[in-house]
Wavefront OBJ file of the C-alpha trace (Angstrom):
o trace
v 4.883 -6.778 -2.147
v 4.381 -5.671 1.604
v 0.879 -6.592 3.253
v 0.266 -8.659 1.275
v -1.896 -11.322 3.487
v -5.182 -10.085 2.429
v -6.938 -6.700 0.806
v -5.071 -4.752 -1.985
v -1.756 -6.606 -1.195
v -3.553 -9.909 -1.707
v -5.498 -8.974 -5.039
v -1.866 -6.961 -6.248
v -0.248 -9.954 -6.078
v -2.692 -12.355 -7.660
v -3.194 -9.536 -10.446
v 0.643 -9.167 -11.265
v 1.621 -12.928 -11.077
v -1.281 -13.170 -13.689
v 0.483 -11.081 -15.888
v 4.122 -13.005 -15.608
v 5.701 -11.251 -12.849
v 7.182 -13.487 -9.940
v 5.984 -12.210 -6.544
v 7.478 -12.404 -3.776
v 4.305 -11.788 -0.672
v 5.357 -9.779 2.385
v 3.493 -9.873 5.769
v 3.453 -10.881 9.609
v 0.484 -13.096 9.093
v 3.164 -15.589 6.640
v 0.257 -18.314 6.922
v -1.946 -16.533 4.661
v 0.650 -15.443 2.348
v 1.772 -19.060 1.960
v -1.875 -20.349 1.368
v -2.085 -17.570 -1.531
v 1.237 -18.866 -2.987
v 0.197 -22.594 -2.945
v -2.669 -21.290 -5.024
v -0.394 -19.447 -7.419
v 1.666 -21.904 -7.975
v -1.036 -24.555 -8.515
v -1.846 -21.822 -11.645
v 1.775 -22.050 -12.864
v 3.026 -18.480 -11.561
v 6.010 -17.896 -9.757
v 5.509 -16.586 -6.114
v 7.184 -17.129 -2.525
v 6.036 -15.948 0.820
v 8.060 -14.881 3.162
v 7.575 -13.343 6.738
v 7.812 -8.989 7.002
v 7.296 -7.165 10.457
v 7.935 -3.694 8.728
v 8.218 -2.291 12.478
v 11.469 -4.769 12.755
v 14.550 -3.705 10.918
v 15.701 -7.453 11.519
v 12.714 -8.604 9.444
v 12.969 -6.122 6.958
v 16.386 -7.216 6.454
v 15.919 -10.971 6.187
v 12.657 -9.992 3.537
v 15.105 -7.990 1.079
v 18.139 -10.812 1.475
v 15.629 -13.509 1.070
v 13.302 -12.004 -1.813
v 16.579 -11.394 -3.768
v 17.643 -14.875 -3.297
v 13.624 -16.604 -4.499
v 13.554 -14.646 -7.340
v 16.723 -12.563 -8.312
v 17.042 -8.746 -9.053
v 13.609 -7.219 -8.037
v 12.411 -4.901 -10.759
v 9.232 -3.742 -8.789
v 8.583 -3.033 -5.138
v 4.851 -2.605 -4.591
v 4.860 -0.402 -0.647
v 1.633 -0.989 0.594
v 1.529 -2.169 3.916
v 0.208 0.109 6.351
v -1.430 0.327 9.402
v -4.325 2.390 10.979
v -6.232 2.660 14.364
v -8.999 5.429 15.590
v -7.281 8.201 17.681
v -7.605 11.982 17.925
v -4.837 14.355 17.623
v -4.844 15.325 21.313
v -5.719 11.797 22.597
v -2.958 9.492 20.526
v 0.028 8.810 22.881
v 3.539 8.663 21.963
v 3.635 5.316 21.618
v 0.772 4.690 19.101
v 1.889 7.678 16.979
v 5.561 6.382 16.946
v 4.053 2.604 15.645
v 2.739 4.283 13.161
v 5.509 6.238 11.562
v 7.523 2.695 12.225
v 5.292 0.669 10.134
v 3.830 3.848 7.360
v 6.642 6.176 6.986
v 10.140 4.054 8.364
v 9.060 0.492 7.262
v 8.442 1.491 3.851
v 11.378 3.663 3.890
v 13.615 1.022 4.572
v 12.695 -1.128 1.739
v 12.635 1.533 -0.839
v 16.376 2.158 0.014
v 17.009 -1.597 0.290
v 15.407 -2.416 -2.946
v 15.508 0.841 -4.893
v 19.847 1.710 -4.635
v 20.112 -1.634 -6.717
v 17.558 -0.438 -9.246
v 19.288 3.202 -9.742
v 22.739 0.877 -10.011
v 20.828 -1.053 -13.206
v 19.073 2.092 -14.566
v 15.693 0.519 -14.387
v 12.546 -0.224 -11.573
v 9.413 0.998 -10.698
v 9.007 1.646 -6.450
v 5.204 1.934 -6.058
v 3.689 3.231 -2.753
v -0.019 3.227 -1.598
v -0.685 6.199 0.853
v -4.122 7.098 0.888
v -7.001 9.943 -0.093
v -6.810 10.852 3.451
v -3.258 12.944 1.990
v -5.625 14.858 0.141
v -8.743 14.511 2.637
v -7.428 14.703 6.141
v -10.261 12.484 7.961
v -10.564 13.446 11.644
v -9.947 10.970 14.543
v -7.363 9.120 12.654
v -4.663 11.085 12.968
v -1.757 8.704 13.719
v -2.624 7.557 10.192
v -3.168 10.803 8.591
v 0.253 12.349 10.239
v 2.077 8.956 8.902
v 0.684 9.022 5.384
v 0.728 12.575 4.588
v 4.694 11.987 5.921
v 5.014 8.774 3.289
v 3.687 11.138 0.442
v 6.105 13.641 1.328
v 8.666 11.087 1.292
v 7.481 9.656 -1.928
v 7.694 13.099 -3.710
v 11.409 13.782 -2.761
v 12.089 10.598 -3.905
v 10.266 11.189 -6.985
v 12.867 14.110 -7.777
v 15.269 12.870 -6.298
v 15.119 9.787 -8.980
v 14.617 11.962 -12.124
v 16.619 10.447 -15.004
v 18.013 7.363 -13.324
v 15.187 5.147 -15.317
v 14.024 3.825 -11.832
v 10.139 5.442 -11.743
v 8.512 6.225 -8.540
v 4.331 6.252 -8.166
v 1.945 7.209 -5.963
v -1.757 5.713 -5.573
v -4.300 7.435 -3.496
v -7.114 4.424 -2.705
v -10.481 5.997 -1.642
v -12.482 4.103 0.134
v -11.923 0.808 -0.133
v -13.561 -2.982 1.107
v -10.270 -4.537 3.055
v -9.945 -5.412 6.762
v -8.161 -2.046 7.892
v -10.316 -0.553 10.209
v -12.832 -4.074 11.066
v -11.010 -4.194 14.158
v -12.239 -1.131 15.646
v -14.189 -1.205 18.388
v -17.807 -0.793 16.710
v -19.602 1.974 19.020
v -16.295 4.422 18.202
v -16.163 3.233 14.501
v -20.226 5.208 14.472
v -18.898 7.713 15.984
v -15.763 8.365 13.719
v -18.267 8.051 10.044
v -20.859 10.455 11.451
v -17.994 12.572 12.167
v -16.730 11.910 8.375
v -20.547 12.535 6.885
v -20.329 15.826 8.464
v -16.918 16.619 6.540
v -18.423 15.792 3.837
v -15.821 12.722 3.452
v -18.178 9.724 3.617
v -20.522 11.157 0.746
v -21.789 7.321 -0.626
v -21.457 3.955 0.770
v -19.839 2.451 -1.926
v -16.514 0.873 -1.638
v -14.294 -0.209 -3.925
v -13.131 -3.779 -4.177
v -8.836 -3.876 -4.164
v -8.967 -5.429 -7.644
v -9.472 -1.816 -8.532
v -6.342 -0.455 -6.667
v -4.530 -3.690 -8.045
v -5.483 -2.314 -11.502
v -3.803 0.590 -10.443
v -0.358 -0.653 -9.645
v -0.042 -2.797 -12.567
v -1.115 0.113 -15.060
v 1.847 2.296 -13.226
v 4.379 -0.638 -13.147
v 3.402 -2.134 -16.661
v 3.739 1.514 -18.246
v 6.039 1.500 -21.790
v 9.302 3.083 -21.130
v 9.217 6.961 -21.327
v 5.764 6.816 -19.683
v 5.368 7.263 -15.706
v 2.090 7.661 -13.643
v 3.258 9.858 -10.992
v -0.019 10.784 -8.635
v -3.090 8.162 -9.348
v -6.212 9.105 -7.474
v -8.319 5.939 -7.215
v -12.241 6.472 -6.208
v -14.754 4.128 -5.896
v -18.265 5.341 -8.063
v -20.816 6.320 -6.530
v -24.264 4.170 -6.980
v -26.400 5.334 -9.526
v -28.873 8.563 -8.874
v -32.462 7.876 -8.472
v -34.237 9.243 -11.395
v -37.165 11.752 -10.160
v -40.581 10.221 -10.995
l 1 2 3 4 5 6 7 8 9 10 11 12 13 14 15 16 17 18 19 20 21 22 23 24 25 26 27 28 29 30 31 32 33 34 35 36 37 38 39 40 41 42 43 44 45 46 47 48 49 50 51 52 53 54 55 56 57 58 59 60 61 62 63 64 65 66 67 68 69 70 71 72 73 74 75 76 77 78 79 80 81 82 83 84 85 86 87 88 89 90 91 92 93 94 95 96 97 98 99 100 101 102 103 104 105 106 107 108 109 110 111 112 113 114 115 116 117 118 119 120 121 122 123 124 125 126 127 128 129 130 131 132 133 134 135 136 137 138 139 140 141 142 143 144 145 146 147 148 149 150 151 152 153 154 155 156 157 158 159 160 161 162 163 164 165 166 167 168 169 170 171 172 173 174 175 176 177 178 179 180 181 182 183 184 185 186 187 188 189 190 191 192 193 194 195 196 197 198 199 200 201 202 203 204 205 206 207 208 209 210 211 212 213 214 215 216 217 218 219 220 221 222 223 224 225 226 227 228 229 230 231 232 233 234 235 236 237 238 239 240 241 242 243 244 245 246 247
């Protein structure tokens, strides 16, 4: 499980180790993954933390050695760190546009092919990747994170095909908006400015968010499918609040 310090990492984790899986929680911030473990284990499940810089091929090294040796073969890889800050498509530099492909698209690349040749060897294994509704809603003045998602679900579908009938299943979820802390770092007057910019899309239609528990829902429905069964695409939208009734 990458990102998995807080958000949809955090309530995946808690969600599958409920339901028997060991987990093995992936992040920079190891702290937090640790202090999630201690409670996990204090339940009776089987977890580890374990540090993950996805931008550091030396880290994502070290995290596939060293979740092998906590819990053995890894059956599941749940991709869903990622990383997102405000910038236009003529205003991102080079640099920002590059960390984000590093840590979106290459990061979660590297894993896939780190944990996912050992599951076509066994003929079994589910690689689940969370990209984002922005794939199917480009949202302006994010477009580092649009450019490096819409390239992970590009990714994801070749691999999808590419994977056909070596029992190794490969899924896609598509969170909508969700309650996590991507984005609370933003500096607050440009944050305005980027969901006005949304509301006039027509991509910020409610205020509702989801809370992860729902996308963690998600990934355990696509990894805890009976054989022969594979959720390919899962769109996951938070509802809207209730219509007022006209008096």
């Amino acid at each position: 499980m990458t990102g998995a310090s807080s958000g949809i990492g955090e309530a995946t984790a808690r969600l599958l180790a409920s339901q028997g899986y060991p987990v093995v929680l992936g992040a920079r911030r190891v702290e937090k993954c640790q202090a999630i473990v201690d409670e996990l284990r204090a339940d009776g499940h089987t977890a580890h933390a374990l540090a993950l810089d996805l931008a550091d091929a030396a880290s994502r090294d070290a995290f596939a050695k060293q979740a092998v040796e906590a819990v053995g073969d890894i059956d599941v890889l749940v991709s869903n760190a990622g990383l997102s800050r405000p910038a236009g498509a003529l205003e991102v530099d080079e640099a920002s546009l590059l960390e984000h492909l590093q840590v979106n698209l290459i990061g979660a690349q590297a894993l896939a092919k780190a944990f996912g040749q050992p599951m076509v060897e066994r003929g079994r294994g589910d690689l689940c990747f969370i990209t984002s509704e922005v794939v199917r809603e480009p949202r302006p003045w994010v477009a580092p994170y649009v450019s490096s998602k819409y390239a992970l679900e590009g990714l994801v579908t070749v691999l999808m095909r590419e994977l056909e009938g070596t029992g190794v299943r490969v899924s896609c979820i598509r969170p909508g908006q969700t309650l996590t802390e991507m984005g609370f770092d933003w500096e607050p007057a440009r944050t305005g400015e980027i969901l006005e910019s949304w509301k006039k899309w027509g991509l910020a239609r409610h205020p509702h968010f989801m809370a992860p528990s729902g996308i963690a829902a998600a990934v355990a429905a696509c990894v805890g499918a009976p054989p022969g069964v594979s959720f390919a695409y899962v769109d996951v939208e938070p509802v809207p609040p209730p219509r007022k009734k006209a008096p």
